[in-house]
Every structure is written in C-alpha cells, then in structure tokens.
OpenMM code with the backbone's topology and positions (N, CA, C; nanometers):
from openmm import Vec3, app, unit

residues = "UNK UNK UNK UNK UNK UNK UNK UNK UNK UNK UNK UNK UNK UNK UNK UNK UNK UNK UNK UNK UNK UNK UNK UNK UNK UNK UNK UNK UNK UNK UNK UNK UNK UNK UNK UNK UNK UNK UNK UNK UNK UNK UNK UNK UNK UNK UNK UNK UNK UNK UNK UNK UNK UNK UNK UNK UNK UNK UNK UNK UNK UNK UNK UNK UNK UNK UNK UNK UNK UNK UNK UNK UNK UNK UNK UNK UNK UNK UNK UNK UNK UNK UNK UNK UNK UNK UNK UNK UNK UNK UNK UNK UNK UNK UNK UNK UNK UNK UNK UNK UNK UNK UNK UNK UNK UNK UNK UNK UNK UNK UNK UNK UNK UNK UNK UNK UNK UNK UNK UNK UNK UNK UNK UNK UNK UNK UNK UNK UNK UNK UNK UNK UNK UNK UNK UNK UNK UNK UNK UNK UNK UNK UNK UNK UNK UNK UNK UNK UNK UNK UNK UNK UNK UNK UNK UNK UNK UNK UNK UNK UNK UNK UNK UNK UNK UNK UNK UNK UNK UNK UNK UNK UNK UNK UNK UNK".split()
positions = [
    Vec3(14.5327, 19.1535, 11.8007),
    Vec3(14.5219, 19.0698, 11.6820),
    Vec3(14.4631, 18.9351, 11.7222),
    Vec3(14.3851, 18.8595, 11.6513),
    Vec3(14.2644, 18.7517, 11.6925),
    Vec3(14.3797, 18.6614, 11.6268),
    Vec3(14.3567, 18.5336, 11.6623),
    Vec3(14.4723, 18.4482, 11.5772),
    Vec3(14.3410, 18.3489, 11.5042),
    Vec3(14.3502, 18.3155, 11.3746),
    Vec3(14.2011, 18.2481, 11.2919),
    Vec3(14.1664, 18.1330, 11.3607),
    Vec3(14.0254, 18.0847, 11.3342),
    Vec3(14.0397, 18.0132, 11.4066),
    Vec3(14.0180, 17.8776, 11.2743),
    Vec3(14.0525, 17.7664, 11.3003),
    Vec3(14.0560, 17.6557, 11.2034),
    Vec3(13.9067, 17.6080, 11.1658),
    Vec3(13.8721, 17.5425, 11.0520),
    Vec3(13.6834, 17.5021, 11.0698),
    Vec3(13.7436, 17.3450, 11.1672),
    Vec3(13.6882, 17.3249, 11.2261),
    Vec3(13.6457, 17.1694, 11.3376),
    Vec3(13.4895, 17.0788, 11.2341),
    Vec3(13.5700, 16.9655, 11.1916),
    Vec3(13.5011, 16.8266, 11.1395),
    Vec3(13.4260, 16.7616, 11.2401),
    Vec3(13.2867, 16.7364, 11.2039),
    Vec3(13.1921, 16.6627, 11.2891),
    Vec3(13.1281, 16.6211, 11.2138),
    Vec3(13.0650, 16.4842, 11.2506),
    Vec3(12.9394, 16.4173, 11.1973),
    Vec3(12.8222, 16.5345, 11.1857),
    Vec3(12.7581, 16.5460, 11.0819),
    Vec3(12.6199, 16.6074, 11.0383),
    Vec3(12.5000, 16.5343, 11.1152),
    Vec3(12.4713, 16.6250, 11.2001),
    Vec3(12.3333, 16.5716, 11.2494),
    Vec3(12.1800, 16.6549, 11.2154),
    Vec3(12.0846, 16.6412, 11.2407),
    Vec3(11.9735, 16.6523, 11.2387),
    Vec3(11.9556, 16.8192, 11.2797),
    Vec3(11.9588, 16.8577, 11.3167),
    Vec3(12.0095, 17.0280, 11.3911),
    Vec3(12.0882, 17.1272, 11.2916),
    Vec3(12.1629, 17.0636, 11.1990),
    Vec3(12.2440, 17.1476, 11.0929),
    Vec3(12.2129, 17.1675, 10.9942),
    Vec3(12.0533, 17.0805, 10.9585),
    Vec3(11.9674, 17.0975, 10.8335),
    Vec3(11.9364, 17.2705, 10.7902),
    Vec3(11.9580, 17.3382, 10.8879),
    Vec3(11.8455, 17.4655, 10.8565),
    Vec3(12.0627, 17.5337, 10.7511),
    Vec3(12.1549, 17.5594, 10.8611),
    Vec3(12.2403, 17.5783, 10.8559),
    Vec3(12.2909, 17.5359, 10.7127),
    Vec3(12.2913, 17.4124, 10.6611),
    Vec3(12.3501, 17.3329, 10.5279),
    Vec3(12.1983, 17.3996, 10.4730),
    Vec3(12.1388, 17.3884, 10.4894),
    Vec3(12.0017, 17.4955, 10.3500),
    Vec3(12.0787, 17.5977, 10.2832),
    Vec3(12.0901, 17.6937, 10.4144),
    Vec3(12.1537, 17.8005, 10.4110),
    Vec3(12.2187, 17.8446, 10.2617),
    Vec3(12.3836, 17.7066, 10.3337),
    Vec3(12.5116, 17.7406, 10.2763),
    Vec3(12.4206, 17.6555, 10.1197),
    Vec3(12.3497, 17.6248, 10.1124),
    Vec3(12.3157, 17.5153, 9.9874),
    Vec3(12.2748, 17.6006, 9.8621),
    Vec3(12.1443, 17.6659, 9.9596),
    Vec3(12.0837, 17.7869, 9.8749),
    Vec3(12.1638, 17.8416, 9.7955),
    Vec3(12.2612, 17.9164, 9.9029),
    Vec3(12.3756, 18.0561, 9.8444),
    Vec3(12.4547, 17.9918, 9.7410),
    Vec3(12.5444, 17.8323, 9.7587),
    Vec3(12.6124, 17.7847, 9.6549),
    Vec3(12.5299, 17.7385, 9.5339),
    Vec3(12.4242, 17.6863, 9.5622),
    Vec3(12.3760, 17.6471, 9.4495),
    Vec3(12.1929, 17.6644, 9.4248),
    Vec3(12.1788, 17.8096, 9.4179),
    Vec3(12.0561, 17.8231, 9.3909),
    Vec3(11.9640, 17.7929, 9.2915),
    Vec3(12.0127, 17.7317, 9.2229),
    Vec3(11.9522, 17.6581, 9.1094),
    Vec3(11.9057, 17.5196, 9.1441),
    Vec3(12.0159, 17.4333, 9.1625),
    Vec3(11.9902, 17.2824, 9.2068),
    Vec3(12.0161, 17.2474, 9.3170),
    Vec3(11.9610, 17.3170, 9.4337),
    Vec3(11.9692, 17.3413, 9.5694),
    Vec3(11.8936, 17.1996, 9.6414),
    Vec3(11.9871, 17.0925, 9.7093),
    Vec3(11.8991, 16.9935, 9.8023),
    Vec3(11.8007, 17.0595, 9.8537),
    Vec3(11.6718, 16.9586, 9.8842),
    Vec3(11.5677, 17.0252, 9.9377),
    Vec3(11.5921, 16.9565, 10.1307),
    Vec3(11.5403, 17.0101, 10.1970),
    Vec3(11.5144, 16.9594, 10.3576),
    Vec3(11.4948, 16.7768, 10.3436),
    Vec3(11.3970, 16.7383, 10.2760),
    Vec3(11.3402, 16.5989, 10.2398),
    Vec3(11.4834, 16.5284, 10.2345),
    Vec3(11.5679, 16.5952, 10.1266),
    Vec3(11.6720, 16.4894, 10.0805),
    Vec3(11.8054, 16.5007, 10.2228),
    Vec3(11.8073, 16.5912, 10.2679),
    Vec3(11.9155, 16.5640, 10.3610),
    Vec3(11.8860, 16.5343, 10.5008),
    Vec3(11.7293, 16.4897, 10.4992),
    Vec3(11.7116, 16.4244, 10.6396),
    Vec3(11.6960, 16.2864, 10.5509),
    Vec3(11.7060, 16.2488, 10.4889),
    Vec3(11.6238, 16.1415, 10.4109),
    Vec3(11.8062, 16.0691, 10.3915),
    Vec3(11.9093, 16.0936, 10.3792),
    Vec3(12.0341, 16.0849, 10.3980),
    Vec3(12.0931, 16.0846, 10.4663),
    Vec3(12.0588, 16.1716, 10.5731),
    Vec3(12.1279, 16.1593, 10.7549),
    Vec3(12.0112, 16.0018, 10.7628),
    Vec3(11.9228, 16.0183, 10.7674),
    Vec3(11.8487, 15.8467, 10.7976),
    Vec3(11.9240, 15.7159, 10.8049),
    Vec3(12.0464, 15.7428, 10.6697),
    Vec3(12.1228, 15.6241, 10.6315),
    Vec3(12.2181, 15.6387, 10.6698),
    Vec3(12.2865, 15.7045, 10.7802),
    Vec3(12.3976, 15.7636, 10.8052),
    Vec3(12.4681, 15.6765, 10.9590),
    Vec3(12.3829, 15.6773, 11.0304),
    Vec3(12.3342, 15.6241, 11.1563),
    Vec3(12.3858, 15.4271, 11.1934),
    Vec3(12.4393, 15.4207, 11.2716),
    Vec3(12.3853, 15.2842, 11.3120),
    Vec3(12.5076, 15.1730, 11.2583),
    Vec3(12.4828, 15.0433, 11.2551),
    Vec3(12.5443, 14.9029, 11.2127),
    Vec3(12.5247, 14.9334, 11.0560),
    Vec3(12.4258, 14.9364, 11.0397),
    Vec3(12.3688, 14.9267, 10.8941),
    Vec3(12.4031, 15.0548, 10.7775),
    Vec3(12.4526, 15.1245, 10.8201),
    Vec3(12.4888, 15.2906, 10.7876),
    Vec3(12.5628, 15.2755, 10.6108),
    Vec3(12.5188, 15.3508, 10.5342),
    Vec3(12.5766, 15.3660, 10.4264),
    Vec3(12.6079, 15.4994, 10.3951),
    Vec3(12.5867, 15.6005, 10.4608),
    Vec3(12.6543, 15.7151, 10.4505),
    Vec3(12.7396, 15.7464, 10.5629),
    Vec3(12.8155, 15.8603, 10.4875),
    Vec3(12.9015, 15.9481, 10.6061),
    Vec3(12.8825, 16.1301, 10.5693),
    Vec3(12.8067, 16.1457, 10.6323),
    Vec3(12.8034, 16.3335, 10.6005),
    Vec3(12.8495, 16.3690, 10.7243),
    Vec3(12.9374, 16.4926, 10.7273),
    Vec3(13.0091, 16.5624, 10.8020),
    Vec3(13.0279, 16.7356, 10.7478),
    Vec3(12.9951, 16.7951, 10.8796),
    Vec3(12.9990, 16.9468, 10.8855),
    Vec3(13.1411, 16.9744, 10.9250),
    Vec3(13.1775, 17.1360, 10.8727),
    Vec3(13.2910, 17.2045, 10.9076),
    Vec3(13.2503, 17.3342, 10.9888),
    Vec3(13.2821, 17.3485, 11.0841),
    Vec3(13.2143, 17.4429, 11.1604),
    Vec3(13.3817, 17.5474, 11.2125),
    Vec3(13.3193, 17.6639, 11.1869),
    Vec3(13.4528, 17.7532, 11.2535),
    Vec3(13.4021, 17.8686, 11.3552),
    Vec3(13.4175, 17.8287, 11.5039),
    Vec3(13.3464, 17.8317, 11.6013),
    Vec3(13.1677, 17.8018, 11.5928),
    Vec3(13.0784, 17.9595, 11.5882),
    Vec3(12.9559, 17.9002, 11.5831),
    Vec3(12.8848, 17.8688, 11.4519),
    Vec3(12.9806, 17.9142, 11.3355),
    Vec3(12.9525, 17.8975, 11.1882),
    Vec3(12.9762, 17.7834, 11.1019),
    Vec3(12.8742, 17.7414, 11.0332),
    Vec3(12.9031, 17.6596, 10.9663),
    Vec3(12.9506, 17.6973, 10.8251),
    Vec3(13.1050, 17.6391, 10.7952),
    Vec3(13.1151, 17.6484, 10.6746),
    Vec3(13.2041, 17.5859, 10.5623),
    Vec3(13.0954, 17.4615, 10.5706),
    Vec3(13.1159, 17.3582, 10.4869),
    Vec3(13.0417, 17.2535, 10.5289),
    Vec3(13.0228, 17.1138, 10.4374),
    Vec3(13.0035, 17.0204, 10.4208),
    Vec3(12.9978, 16.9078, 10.3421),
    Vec3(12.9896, 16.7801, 10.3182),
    Vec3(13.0049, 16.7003, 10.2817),
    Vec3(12.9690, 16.5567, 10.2928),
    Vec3(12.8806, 16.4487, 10.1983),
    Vec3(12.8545, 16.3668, 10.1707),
    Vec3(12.9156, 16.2383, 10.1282),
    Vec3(12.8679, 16.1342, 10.1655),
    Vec3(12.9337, 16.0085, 10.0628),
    Vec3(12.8437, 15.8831, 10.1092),
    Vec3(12.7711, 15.8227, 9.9810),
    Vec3(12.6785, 15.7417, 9.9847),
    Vec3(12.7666, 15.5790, 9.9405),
    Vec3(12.7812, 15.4983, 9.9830),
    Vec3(12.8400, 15.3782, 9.9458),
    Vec3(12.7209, 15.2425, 9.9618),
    Vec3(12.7288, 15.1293, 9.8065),
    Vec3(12.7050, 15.0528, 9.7834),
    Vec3(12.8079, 14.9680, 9.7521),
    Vec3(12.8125, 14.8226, 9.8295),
    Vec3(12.9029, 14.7604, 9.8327),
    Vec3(13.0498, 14.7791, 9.8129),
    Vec3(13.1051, 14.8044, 9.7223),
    Vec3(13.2464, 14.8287, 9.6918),
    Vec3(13.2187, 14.9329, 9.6285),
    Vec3(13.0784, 15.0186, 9.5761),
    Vec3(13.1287, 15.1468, 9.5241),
    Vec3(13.0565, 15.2668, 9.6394),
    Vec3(13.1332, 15.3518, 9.6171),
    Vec3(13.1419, 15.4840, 9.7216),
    Vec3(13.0607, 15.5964, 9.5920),
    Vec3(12.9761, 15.6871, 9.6101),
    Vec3(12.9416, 15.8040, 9.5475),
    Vec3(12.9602, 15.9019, 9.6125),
    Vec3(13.0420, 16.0186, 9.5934),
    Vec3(13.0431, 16.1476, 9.6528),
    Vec3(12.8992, 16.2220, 9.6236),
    Vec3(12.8275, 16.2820, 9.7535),
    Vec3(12.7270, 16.3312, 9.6932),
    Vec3(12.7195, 16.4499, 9.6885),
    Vec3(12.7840, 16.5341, 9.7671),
    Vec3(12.8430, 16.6775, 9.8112),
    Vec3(12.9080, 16.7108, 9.8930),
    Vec3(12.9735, 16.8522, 9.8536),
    Vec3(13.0679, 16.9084, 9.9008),
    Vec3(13.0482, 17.0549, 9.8800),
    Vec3(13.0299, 17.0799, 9.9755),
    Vec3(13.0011, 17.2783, 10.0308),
    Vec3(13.1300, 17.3210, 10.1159),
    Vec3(13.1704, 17.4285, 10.0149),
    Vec3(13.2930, 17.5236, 10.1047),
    Vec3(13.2355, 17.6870, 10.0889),
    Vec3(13.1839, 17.7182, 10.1810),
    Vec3(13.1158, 17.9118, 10.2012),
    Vec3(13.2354, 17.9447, 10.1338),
    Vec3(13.1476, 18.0485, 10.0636),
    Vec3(13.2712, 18.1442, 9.9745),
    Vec3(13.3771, 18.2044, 9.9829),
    Vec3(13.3755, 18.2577, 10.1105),
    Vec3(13.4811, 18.3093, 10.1848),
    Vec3(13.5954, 18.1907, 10.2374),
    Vec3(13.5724, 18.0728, 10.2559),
    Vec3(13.6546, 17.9847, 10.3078),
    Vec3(13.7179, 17.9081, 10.1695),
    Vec3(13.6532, 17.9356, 10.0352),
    Vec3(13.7619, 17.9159, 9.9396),
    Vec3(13.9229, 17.9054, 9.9087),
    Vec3(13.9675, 17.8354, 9.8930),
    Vec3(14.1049, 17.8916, 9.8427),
    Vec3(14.2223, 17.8639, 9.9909),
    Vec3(14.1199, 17.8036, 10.1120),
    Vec3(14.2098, 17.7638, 10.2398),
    Vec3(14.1929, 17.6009, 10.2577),
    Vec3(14.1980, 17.5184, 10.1951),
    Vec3(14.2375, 17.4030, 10.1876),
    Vec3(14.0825, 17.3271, 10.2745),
    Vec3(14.0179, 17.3930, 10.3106),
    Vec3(13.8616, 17.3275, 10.3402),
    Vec3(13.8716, 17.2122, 10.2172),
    Vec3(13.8053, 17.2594, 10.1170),
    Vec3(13.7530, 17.1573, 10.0121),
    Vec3(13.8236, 17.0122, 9.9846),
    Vec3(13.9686, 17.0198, 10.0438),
    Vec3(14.0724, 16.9251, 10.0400),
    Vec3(14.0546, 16.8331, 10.1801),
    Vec3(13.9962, 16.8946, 10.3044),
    Vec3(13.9764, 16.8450, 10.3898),
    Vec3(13.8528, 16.7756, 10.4169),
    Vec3(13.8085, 16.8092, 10.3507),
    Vec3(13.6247, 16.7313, 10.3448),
    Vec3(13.6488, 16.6562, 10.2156),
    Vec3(13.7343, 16.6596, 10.1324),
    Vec3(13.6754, 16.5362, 10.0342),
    Vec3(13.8293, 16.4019, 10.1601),
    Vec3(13.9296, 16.4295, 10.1850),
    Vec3(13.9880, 16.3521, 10.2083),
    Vec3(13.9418, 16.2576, 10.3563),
    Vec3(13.8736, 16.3507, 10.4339),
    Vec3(13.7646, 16.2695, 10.5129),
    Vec3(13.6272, 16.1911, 10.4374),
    Vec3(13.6363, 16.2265, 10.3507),
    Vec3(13.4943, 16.0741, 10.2551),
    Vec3(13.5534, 15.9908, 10.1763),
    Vec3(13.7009, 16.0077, 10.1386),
    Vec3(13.7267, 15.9267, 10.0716),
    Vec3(13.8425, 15.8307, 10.2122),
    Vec3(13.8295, 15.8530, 10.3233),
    Vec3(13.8385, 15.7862, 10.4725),
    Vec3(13.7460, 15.6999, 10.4779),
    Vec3(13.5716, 15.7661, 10.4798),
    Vec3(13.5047, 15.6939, 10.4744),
    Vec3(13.4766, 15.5389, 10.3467),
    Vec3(13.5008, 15.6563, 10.2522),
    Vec3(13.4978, 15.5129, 10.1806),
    Vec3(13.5946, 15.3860, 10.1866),
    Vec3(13.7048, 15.4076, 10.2479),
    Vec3(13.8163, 15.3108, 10.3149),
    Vec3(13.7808, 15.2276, 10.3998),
    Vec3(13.6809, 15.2602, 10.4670),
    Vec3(13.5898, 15.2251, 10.5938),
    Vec3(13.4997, 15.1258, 10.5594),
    Vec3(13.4103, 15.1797, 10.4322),
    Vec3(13.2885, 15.0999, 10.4173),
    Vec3(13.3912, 15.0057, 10.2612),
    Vec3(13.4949, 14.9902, 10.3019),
    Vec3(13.5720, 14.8553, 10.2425),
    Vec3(13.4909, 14.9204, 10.1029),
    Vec3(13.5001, 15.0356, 10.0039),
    Vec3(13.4706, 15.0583, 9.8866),
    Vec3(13.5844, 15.0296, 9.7893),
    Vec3(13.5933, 14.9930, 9.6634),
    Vec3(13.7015, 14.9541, 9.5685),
    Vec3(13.7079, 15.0614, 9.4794),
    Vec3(13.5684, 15.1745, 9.4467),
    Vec3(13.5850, 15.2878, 9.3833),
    Vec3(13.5225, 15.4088, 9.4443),
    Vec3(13.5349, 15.4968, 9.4035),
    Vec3(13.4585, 15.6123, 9.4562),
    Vec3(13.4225, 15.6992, 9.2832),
    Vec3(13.2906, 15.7056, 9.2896),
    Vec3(13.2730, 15.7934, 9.1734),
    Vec3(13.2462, 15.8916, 9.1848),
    Vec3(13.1798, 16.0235, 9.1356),
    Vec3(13.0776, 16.1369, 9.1954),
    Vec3(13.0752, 16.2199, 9.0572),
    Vec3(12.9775, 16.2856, 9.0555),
    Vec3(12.9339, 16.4234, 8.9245),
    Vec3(12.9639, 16.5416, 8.9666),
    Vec3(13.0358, 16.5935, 8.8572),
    Vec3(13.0469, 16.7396, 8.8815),
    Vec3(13.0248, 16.8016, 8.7519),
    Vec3(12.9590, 16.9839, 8.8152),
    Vec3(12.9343, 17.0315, 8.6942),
    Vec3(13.0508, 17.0509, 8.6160),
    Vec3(12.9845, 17.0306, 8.4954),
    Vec3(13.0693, 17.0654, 8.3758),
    Vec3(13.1568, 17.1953, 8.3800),
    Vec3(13.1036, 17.2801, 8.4396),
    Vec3(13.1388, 17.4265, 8.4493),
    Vec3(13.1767, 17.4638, 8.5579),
    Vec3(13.2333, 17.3830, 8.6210),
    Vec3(13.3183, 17.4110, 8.7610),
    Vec3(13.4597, 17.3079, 8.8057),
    Vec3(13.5447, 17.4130, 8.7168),
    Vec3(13.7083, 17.3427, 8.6648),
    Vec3(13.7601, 17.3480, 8.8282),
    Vec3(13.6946, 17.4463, 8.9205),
    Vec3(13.7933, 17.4735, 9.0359),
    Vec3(13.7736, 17.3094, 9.1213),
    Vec3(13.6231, 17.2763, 9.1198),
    Vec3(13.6053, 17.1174, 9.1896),
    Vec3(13.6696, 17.0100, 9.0654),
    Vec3(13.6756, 17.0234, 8.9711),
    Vec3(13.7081, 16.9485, 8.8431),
    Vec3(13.8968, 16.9117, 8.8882),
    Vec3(13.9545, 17.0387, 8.9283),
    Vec3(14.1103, 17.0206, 8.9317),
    Vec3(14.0972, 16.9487, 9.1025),
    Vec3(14.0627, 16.9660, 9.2113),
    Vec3(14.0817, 16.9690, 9.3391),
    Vec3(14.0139, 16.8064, 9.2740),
    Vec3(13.9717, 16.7271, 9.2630),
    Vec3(13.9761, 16.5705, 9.2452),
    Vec3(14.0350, 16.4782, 9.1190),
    Vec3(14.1310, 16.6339, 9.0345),
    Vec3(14.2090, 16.5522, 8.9730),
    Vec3(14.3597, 16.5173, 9.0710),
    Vec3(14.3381, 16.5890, 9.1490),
    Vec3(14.4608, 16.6300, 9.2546),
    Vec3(14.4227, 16.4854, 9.3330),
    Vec3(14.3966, 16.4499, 9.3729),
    Vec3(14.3328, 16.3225, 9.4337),
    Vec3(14.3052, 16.1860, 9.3226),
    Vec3(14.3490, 16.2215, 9.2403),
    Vec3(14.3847, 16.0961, 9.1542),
    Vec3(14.2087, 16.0410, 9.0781),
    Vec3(14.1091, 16.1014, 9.0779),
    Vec3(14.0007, 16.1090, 9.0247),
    Vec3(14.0267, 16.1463, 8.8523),
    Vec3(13.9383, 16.0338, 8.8212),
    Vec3(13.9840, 16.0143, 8.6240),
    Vec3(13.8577, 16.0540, 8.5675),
    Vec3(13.8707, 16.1627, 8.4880),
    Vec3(13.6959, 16.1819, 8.4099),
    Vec3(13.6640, 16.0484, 8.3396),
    Vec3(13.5414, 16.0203, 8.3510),
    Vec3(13.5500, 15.8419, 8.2234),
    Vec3(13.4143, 15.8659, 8.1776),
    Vec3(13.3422, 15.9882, 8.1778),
    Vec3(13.2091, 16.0475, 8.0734),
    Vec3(13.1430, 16.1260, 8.1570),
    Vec3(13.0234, 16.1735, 8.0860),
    Vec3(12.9198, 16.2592, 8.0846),
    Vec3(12.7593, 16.2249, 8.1765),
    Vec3(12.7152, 16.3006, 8.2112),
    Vec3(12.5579, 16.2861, 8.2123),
    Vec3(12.4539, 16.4266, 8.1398),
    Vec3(12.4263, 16.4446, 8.0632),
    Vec3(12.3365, 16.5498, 7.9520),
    Vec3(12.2453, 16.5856, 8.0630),
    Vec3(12.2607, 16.7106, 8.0772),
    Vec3(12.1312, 16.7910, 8.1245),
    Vec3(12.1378, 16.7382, 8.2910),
    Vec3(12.2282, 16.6548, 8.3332),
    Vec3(12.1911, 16.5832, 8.5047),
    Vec3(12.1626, 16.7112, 8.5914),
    Vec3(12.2211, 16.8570, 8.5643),
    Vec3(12.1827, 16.9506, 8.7071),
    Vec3(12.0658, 17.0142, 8.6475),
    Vec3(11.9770, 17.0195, 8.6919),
    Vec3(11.8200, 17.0612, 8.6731),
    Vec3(11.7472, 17.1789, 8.7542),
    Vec3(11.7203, 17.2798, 8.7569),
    Vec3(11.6473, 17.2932, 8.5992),
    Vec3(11.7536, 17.3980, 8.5030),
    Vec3(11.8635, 17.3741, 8.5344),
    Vec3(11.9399, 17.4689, 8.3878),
    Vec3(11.9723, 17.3754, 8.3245),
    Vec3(11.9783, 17.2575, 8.3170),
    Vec3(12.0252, 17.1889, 8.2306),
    Vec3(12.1728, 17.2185, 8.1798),
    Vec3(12.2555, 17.1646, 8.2976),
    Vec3(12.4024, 17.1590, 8.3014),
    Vec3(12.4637, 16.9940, 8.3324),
    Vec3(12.5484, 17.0149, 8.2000),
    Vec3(12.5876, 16.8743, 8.2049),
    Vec3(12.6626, 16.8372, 8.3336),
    Vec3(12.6847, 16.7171, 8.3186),
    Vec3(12.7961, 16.6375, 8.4740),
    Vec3(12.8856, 16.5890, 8.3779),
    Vec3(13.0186, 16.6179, 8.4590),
    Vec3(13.1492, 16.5230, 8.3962),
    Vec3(13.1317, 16.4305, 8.5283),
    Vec3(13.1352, 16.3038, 8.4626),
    Vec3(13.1503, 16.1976, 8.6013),
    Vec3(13.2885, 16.1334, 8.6082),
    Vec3(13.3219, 16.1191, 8.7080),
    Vec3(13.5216, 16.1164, 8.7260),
    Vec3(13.4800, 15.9841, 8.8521),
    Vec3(13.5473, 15.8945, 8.8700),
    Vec3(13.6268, 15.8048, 8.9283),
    Vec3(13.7417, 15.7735, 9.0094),
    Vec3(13.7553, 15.7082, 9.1157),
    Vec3(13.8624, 15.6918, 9.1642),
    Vec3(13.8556, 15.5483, 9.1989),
    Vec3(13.9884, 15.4786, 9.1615),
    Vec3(13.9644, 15.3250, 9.2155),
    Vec3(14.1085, 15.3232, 9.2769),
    Vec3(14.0532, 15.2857, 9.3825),
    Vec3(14.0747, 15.2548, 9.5268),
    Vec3(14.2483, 15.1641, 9.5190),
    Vec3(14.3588, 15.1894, 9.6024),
    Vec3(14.4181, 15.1027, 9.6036),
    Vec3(14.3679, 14.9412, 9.5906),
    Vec3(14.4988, 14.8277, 9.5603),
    Vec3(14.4302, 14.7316, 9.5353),
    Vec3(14.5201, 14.6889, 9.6653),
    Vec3(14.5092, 14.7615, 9.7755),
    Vec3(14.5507, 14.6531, 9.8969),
    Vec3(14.4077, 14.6194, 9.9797),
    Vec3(14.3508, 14.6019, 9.9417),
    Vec3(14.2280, 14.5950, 10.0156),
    Vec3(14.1215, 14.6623, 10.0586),
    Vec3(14.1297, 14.7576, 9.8975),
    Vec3(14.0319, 14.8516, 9.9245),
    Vec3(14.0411, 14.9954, 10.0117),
    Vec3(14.1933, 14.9942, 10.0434),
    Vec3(14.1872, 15.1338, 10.1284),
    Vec3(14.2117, 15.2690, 10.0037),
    Vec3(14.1052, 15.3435, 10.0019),
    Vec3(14.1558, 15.4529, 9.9045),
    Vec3(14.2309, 15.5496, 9.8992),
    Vec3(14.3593, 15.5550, 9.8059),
    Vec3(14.4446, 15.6190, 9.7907),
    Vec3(14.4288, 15.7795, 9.8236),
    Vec3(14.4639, 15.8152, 9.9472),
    Vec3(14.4340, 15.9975, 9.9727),
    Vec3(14.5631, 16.0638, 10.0198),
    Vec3(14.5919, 16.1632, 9.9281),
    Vec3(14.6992, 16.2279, 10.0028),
    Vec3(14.6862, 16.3364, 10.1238),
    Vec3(14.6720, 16.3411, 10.2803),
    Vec3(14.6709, 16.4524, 10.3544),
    Vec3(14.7090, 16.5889, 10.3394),
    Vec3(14.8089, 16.5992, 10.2858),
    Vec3(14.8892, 16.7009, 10.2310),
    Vec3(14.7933, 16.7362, 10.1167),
    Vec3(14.6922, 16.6998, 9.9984),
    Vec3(14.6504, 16.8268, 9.9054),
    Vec3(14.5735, 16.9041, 9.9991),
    Vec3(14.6328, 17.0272, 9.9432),
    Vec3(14.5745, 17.1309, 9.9525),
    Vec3(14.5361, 17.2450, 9.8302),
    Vec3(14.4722, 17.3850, 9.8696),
    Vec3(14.4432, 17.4687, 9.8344),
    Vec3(14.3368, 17.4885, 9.7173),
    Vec3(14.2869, 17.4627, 9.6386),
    Vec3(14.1995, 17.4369, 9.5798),
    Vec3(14.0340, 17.3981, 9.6549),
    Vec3(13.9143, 17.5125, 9.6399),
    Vec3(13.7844, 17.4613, 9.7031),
    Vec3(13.6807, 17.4804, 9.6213),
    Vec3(13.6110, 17.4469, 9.6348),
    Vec3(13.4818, 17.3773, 9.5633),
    Vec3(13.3390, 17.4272, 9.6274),
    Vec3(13.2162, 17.4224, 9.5152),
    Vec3(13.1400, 17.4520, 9.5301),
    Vec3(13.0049, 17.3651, 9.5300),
    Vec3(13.0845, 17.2524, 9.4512),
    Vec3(13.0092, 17.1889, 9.3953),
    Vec3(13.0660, 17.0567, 9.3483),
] * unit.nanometer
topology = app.Topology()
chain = topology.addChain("A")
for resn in residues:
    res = topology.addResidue(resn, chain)
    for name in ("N", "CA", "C"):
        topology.addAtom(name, app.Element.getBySymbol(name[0]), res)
C-alpha cells in the first residue's frame, strides 16, 4: 500500500508555464490564460518591486494546482486559482487561496477582491468560508461565452492590514 503523497507549495516560475497551460486549458477551455499573460505576470512577481505572488502545487512530479494574486497599494486582486479535477474535494483549493491571502498580509493590503463565475457556487462557497462578501456583478466579464462575474471582497483585519485567514478551512475546491 503507497501512503498519498501531499501537493508541496512553491513559487511559480518560468518552467511551469507549459504545465499551468495544461491544467488551464482542461479547467477552463473557454477563457483559458494565454502563455503572454502568465509570463507577463511572473515578470511582476520577482524582486524589491514585486506585486504579485503566484505559486504552484505540485504532488511529486505533477502539477496540480495553482494560484495568483496581483496587489495595488492596499488592494490585493485574486487572479487565479487551479485545483486538477481529481484533487477536488481534498482541501487544495483552501490551501492556495489561504497562501494569497498570506500574501496579501505581506504586501500590507487592506482588501482583497477577485471575480468569480457566476456559475461556479463550489469557488463561490470556498471564499464565503473565508469571510469574502459578494458586493456586485460584472455582465458578460468571462469571454467569449459571455458569463457573468459575481465580484466578492474581503477587508482585511483592521490591525494593520493583516488579512483575516483561517488555516483550518477546508474541503471545498475550485476551478475557477
């Protein structure tokens, strides 16, 4: 009997582009990042000056998962979050948003916002679980089906900006 093995969190580098296509394609073949946008995002990721944090989930030589977060001054944007289909439903999706909303603690953010489709209650509940508030819409934002975004919020403890994350959620994963 094999005992499982856990996915292992790392910074996203330059080398995992083909890998995150991959998992991007399969989750979201419709409004699939192109190569351009996620080297064009690792760019800002880097350095003193850094406004992102993307990080891979890898379980041994597989990748499966990932995750984004773009921050301007005090606000944080989630930009994605990939959990492979099969790794659904094992607390991945809980572990990659609670490492960006780390980051946004980091880059001293006061909110964290992000879009999700309208039609995906399973990412919709897993950041109400995390204290994320729907506060409107964007018409037509996933392209080209023209699927609305519920845009949800989180504002940040008021001790100084560290954002409120519980370690403990689990079970609930996301696609999107």
């Amino acid at each position: 009997m094999t005992t499982p093995v856990t996915p292992v969190l790392r910074e996203m580098r330059w080398w995992d582009i083909d890998s995150v296509l991959e998992l991007e394609k399969d989750l979201f073949p419709e409004d699939a990042w192109s190569r351009g946008m996620f080297w064009s995002e690792l760019a800002h990721s880097r350095g003193p000056e850094a406004t992102r944090r993307y990080v891979v989930a890898e379980e041994g030589e597989r990748l499966v998962g990932y995750a984004g977060l773009a921050s301007a001054g005090e606000l944080a944007d989630v930009q994605t979050i990939a959990v492979a289909r099969d790794h659904w439903g094992t607390g991945l999706g809980s572990v990659l948003l609670t490492e960006l909303l780390r980051a946004a603690t980091a880059f001293e953010c006061a909110e964290v916002m992000l879009e999700c489709r309208i039609d995906n209650i399973r990412a919709q509940k897993l950041y109400e679980r995390f204290g994320f508030e729907a506060i409107g819409f964007r018409r037509g934002y996933y392209q080209p089906g023209n699927v609305d975004a519920l845009v949800m919020r989180l504002t940040t403890a008021s001790d100084g900006g560290s954002a409120a994350v519980s370690t403990s959620e689990r079970g609930t994963e996301i696609n999107g």
